[in-house]
C-alpha atoms as one frame of an Amber mdcrd trajectory, in Angstrom:
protein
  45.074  43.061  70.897  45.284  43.313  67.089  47.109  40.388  66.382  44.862
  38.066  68.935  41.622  39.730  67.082  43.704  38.625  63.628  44.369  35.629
  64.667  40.544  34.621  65.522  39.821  35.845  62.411  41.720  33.624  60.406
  41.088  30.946  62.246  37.298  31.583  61.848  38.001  31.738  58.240  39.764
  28.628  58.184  36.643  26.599  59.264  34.519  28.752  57.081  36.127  27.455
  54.182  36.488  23.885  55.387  32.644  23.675  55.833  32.347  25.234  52.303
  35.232  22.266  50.900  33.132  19.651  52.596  29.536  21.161  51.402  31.502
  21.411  47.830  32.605  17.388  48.237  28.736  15.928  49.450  27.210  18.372
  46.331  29.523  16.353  44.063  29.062  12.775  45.414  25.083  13.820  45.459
  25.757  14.358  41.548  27.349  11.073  40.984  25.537   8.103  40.536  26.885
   4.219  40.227  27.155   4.480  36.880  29.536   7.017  36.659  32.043   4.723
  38.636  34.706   2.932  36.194  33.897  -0.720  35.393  36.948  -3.023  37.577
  37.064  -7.166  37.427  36.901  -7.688  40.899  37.950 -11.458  39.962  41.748
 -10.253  39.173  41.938  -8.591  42.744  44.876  -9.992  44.940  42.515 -10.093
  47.832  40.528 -11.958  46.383  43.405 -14.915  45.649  44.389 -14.614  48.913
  40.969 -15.897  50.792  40.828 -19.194  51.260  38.055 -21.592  51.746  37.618
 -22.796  55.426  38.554 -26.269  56.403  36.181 -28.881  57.797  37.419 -31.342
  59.865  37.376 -34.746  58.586  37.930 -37.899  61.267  41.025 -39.336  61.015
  40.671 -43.116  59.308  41.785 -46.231  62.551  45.663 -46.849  61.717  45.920
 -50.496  61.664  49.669 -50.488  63.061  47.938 -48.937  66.773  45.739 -52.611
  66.873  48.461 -55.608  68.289  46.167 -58.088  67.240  46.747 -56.302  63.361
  50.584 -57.269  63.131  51.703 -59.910  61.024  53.730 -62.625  62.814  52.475
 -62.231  65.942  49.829 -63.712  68.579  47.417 -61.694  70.031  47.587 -64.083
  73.541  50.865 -64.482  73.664  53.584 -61.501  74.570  56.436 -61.787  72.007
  58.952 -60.732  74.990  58.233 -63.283  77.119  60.470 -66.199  76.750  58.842
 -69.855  76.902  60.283 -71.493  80.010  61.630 -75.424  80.928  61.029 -77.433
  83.249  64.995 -78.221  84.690  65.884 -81.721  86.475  67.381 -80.406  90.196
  70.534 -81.588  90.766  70.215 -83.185  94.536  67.367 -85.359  94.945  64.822
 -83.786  97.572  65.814 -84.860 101.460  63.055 -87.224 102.643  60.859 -86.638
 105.141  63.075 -86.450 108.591  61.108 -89.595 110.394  64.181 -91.684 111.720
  63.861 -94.122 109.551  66.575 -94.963 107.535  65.882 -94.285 103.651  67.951
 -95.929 100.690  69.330 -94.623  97.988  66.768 -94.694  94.369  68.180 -97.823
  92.603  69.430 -96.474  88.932  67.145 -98.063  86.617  69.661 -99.582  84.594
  70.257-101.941  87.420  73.805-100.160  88.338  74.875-100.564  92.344  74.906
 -97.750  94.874  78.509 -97.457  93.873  77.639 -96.103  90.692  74.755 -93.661
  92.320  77.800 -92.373  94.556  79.889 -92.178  91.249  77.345 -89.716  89.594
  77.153 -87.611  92.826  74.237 -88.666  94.760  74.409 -87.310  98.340  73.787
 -88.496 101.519  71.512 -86.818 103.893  71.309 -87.816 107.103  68.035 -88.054
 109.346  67.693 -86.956 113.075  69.433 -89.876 114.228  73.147 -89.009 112.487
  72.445 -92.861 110.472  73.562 -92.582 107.238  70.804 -92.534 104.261  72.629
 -94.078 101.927  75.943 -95.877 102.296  78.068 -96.706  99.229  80.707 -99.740
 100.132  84.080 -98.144 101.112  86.094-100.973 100.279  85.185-101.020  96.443
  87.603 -99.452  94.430  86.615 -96.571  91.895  85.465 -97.967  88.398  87.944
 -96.866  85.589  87.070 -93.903  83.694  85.664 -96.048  81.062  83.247 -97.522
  83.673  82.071 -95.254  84.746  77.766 -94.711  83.630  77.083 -92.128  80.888
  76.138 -88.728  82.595  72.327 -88.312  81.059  72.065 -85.842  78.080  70.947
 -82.219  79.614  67.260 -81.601  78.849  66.627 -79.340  75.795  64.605 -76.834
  76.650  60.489 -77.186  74.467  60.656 -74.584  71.752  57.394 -73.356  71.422
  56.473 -73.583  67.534  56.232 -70.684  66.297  52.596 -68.914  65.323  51.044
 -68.834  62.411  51.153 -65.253  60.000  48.301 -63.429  60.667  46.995 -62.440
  57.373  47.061 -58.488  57.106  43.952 -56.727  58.031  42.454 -55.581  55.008
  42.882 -51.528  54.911  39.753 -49.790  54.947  38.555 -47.359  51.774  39.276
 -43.764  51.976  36.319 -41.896  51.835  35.041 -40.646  48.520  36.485 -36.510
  47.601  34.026 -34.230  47.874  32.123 -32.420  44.793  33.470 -29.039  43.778
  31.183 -26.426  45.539  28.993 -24.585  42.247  26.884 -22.188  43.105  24.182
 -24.246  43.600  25.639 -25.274  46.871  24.701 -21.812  48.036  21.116 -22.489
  48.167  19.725 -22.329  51.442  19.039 -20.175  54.514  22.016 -19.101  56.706
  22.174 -17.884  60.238  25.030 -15.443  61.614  27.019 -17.565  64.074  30.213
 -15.405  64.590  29.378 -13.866  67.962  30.627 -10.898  70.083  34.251 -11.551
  68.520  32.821 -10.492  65.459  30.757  -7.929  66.542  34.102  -6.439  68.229
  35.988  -7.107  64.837  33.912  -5.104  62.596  33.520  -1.905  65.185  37.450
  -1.664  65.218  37.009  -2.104  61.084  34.551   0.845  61.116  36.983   3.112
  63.042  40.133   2.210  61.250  38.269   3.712  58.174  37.102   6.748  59.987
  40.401   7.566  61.513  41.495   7.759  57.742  39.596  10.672  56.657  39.966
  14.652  58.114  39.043  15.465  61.996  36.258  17.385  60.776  34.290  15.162
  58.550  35.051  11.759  61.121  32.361  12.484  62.835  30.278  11.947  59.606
  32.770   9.372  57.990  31.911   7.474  61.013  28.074   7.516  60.755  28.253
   6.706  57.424  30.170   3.392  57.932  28.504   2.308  60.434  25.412   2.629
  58.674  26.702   0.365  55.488  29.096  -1.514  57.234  26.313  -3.970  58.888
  26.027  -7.342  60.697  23.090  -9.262  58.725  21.409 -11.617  61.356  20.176
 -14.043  58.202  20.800 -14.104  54.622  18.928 -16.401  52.306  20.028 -17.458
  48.775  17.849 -19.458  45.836  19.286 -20.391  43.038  17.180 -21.099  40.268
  19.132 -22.047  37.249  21.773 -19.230  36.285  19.749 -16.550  38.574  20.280
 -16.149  42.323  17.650 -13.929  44.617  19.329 -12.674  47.860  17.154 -11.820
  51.087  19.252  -9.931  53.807  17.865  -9.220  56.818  18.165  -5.876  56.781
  15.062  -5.874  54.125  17.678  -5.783  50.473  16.969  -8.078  47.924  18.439
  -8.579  44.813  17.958 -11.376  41.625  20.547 -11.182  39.037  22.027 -13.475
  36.641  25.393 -15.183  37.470  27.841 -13.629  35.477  25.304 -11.339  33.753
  24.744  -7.725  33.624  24.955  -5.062  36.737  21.250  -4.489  38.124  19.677
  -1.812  40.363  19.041  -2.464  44.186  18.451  -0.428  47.070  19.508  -0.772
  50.589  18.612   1.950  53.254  16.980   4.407  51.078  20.532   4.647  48.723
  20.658   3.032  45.234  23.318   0.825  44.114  24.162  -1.272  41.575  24.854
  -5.145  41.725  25.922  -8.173  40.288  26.876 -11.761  41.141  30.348 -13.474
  39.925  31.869 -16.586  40.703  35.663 -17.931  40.827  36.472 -21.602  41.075
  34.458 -22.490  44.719  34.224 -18.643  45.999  31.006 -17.073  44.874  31.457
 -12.616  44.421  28.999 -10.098  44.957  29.741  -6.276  44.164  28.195  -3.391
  44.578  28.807  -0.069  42.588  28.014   3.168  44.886  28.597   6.598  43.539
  31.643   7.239  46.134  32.908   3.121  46.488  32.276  -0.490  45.656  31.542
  -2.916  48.592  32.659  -6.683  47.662  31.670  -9.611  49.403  33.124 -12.950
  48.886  31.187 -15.646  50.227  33.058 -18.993  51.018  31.405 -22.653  51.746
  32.701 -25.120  53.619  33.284 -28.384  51.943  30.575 -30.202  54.047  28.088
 -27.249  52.754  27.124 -26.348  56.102  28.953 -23.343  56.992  29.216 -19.758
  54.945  31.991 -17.498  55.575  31.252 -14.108  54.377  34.200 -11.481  53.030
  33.397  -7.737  53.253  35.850  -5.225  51.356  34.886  -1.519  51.290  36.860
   0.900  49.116  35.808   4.269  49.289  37.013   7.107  46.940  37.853   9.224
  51.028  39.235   6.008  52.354  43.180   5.567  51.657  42.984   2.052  52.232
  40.153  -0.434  52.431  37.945  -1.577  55.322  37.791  -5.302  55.588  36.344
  -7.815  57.654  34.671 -11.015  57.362  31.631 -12.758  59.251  30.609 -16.352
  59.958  27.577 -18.510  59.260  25.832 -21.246  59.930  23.287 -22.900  57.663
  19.975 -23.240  59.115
């Protein structure tokens, strides 16, 4: 019994004293204020190098190789595999029509007898009848060799002449780079366009960061995020020279100068402190809170029209940062 009523006792004691360490941690984050935080360049921060601005599509230019017609040295009517075809002399003469009648032998037109027809291989049909068609003299010897008629050259097949080189199609211009994105781009309303994938993304960021903090304050480190850690469903930007004016939806506000000094903002009854950098096309905004710094990173697309927004949280009870990042879509 003694050492069951010791051992409630110290565990009684144990929670006692980590409600007193956790009232002792919120008394000294009450007592700090943003500008007891160190001054940091955000713009040397490896996460920062490593976000990249988002890609826009671009339609691919016509490739003048995919048009036939675009090919030098050949015609657009004609198929180049097709070969051009000849008419070819038959070597038997066609029979005639089987009447009964009997039909003679063509005379050569050289005026050469039917001897010399049989010589250069005429044949001799016959009709219904059994009469011969044409009948060469029997009793004629064969001419000598060098008698004999001249067989007639073989037809040469027609060339076709070849086409004439189609000139090459002219290529057309590549389309004109795109300005570098300045701040100035920014101007403009935006409207959140990352949907219920988002949404999901930045619930599971909010719990990784409370599931990095003590059982008995999650419950708190949880609230907490989830009230910073917010989905804005608009943001507006003017730019006016070197100053910028932000309106989130939420109901913050902020004007600052672009690479000037830190200034004092509120959002949800707590104060911070912010200011507005820029590095090559990706535009920074930081905010100094007495226990972390929030730093969004906000991206354009090259066509202007869409805003990617990156959100890094690092918190003095977080052992790594919360991160996640939301899209746009300018109205």
């Amino acid at each position: 019994m003694r050492t069951s009523a010791t051992t409630s006792l110290r565990r009684r004691a144990g929670g006692i004293a980590a409600v007193i360490s956790m009232g002792l941690v919120l008394a000294v984050t009450a007592c700090k204020s943003a500008e007891d935080r160190p001054n940091t360049d955000p713009l040397n921060d490896p996460w920062l190098d490593e976000i990249e601005a988002d890609e826009v599509a671009v339609a691919a230019t016509p490739d003048p190789a995919a048009d036939p017609s675009a090919e030098p040295g050949t015609d657009p009517g004609t198929d180049p595999a097709e070969e051009p075809t000849t008419a070819v002399a038959p070597d038997e003469d066609p029979v005639a029509p089987n009447d009964g009648s009997e039909v003679a032998a063509a005379e050569p037109a050289d005026g050469s007898t039917a001897e010399a027809a049989k010589l250069a291989g005429a044949s001799a049909p016959s009709n219904k009848s059994g009469a011969a068609v044409a009948a060469a003299d029997p009793a004629k010897p064969d001419p000598a060799p060098s008698e004999q008629p001249a067989a007639a050259p073989a037809e040469q097949p027609a060339v076709a002449p070849a086409p004439a080189e189609a000139a090459p199609k002219p290529q057309p211009a590549e389309p004109p780079a795109p300005a570098p994105i300045t701040i100035a781009d920014f101007d403009g309303t935006f409207r959140f366009s990352g949907g219920s994938a988002q949404r999901q993304a930045l619930e599971e960021a909010i719990e990784f960061g409370a599931n990095q903090v003590a059982g008995i304050i999650r419950g708190i480190a949880r609230k907490r995020l989830t009230k910073t850690q917010i989905i804005d469903d608009e943001i507006k930007m003017s730019v006016s020279g070197d100053k910028i004016t932000f309106n989130w939806s939420n109901g913050s506000t902020m004007t600052c100068v672009i690479g000037g000094p830190k200034v004092s903002m509120s959002f949800k009854g707590d104060k911070y402190l912010g200011r507005v950098l820029e590095k090559g096309s990706k535009m920074i905004v930081v905010f100094d809170a007495p226990d972390a710094v929030k730093t969004l990173v906000y991206v354009l697309s090259a066509d202007r029209q869409k805003l990617t927004v990156h959100h890094k949280l690092d918190a003095d009870q977080l052992s790594e940062p919360v991160t996640f990042k939301l899209s746009y879509t300018r109205k």
